[in-house]
C-alpha positions in Angstrom: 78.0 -63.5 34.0 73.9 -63.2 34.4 74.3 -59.7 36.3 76.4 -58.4 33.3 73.3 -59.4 30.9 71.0 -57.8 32.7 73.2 -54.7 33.5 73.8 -54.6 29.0 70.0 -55.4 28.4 68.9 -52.8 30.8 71.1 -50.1 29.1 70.1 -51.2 25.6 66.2 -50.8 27.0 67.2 -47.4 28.3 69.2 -46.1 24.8 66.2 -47.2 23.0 64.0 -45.6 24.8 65.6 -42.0 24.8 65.7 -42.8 21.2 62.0 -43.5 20.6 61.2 -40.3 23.2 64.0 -38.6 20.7 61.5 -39.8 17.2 58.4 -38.8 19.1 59.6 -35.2 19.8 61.0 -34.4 16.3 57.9 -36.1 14.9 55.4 -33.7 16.9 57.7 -30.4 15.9 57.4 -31.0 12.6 53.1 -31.9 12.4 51.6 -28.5 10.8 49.3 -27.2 13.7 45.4 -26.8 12.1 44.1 -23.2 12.7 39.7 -23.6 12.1 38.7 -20.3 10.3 36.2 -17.8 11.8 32.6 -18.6 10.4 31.9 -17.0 7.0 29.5 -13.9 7.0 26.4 -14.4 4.6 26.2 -11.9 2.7 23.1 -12.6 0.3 19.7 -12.6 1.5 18.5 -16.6 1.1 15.0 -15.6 2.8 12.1 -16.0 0.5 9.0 -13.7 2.4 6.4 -13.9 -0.5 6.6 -18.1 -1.1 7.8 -17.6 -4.4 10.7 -20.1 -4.3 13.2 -17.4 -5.4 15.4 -15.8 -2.4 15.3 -12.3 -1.8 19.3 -12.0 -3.0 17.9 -12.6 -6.5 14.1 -11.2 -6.2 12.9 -8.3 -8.3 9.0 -8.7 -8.1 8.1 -9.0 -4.6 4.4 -10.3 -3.2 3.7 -12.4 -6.3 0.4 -14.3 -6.5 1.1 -17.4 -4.9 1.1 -20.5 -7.4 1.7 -18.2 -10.4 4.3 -18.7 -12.5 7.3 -17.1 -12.1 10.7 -16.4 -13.9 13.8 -17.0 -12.3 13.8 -13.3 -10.4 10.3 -13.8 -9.5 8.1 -12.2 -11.7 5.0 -13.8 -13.1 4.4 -14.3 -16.5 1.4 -13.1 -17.8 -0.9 -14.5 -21.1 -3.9 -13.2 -23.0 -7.2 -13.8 -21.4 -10.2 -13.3 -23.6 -13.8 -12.9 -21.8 -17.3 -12.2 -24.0 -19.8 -10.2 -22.0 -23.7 -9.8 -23.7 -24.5 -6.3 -23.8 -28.0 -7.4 -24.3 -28.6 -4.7 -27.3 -31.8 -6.0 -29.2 -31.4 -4.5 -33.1 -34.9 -3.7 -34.5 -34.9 -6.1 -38.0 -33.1 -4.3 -40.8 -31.9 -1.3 -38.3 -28.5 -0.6 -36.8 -30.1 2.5 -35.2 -29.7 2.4 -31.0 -33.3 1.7 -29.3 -33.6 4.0 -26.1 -33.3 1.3 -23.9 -30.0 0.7 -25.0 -28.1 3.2 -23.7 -28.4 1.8 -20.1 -26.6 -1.6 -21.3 -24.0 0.7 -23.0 -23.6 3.3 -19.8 -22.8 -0.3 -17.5 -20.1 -1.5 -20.1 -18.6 2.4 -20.3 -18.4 2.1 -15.8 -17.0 -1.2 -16.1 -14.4 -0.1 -18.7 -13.7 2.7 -16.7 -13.3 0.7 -13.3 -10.8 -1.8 -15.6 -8.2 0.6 -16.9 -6.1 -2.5 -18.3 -9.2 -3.8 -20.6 -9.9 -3.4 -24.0 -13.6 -4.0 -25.5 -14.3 -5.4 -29.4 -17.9 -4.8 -29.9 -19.4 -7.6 -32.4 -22.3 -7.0 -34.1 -24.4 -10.3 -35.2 -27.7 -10.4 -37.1 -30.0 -13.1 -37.5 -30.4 -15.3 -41.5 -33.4 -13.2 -42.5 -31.9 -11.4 -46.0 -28.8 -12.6 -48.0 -25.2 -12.6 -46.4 -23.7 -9.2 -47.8 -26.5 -7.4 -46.3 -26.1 -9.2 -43.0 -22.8 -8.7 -43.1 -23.0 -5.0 -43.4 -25.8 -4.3 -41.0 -23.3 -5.8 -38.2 -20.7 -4.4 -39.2 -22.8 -1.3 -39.0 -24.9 -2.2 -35.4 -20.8 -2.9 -34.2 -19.6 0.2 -35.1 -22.7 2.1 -33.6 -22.1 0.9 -30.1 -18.4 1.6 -30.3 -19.2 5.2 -31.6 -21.8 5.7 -28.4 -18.6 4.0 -26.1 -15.9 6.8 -27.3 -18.2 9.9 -28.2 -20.8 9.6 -25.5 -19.0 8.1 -22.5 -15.5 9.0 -23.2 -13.6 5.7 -23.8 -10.5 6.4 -25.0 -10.7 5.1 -28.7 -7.5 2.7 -28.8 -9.3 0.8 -26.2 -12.3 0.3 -28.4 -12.8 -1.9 -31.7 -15.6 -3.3 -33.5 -16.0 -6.1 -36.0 -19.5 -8.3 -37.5 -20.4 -11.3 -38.1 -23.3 -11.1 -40.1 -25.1 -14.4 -39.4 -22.0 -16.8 -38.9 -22.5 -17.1 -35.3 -25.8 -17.9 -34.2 -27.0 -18.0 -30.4 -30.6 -19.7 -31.4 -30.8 -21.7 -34.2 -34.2 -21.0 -36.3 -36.2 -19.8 -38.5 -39.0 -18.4 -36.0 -39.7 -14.7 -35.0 -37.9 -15.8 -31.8 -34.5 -16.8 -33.1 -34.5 -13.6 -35.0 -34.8 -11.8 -32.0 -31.9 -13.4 -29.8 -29.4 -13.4 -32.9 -30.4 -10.0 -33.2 -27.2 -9.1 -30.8 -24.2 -6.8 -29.5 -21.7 -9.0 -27.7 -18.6 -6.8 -26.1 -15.4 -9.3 -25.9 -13.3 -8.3 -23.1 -8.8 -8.5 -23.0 -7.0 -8.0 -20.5 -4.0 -9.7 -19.0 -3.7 -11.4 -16.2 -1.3 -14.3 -14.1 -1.3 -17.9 -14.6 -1.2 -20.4 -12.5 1.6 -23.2 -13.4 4.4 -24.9 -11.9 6.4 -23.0 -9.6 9.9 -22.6 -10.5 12.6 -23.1 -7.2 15.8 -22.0 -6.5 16.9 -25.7 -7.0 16.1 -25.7 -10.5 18.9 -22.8 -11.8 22.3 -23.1 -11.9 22.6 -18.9 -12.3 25.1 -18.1 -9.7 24.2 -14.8 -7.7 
């Protein structure tokens, strides 16, 4: 009676067992298989050789000064700059005739212009309080227009480059009523434009959401 047990339990071990294998087998045939892909080839340039912060996929104005401020493909914005240089152009009193000596000042501002294609000049004329303010205000007008005329007739600025205004006696260097003051306010002041880079933030690749 035990030997027919075992002999039953033994064969019940064995059918479930070729049925479990039997599972198993049909189970693994029907798992998907993962293929991996082949790496992806990068096509966009994501170096960045001038430091900008902008990759060379999206860069249009390479070698920008470093620090400047730059637009999203690179290029630096640019702003006004305004600079006063003193001619150093002493006005007899009354006169908006040129001394002589002048012309040396006006030759240097002519050479600098000339080496600085991308300025422009405004001559100001200034005079000091002796007389009322109309006349003042002609006689710089007049000294201003004087020195321009030398800059574009005598040393070939070209003329849209050139511009004059006066002030009369608004802006005073020495203030005075001594034979000294007169003297300094006496004056041809050449303001200088030009254009040039600022230095700001810098803008990075992190901060746009433009897709290439």
């Amino acid at each position: 009676m035990n030997n027919l047990q075992l002999i039953k339990s033994s064969t019940t071990t064995k059918l479930l067992t070729v049925a479990f294998c039997a599972l198993l087998i049909t189970s693994c045939a029907e798992t998907s298989v993962v293929v991996m892909e082949s790496s992806v080839e990068q096509l966009k340039n994501l170096d960045d050789y001038d430091k900008d912060g902008v990759i060379e996929a999206r860069e249009k104005c390479a070698n920008t000064v470093l620090g400047a401020t730059i637009d999203n493909y690179g290029c630096g914005r640019q702003t006004p700059s305004i600079e006063p240089l003193n001619v150093d152009i002493k006005f007899a009193n009354n006169s908006y005739s040129i001394p002589s000596p002048a012309y040396g000042k006006i030759k240097e501002l002519a050479e600098f212009l000339e080496k600085h294609q991308e300025l422009n000049v405004v001559i100001e004329g200034h005079t000091s309080i002796v007389g009322d303010s109309e006349l003042n205000q002609t006689l710089s007008d007049n000294r201003a227009n004087a020195v321009a005329f030398v800059l574009v007739n005598d040393f070939n600025i070209a003329e849209q480059r050139v511009s004059s205004v006066g002030y009369g006696f608004e802006r005073l260097e020495e203030e005075g009523d001594t034979p000294e003051a007169h003297a300094i306010n006496r004056r041809i002041m050449a303001e200088l434009t030009h254009v040039k880079h600022v230095d700001d933030m810098l803008w990075t690749i992190y901060t746009v959401e433009q897709t290439l």
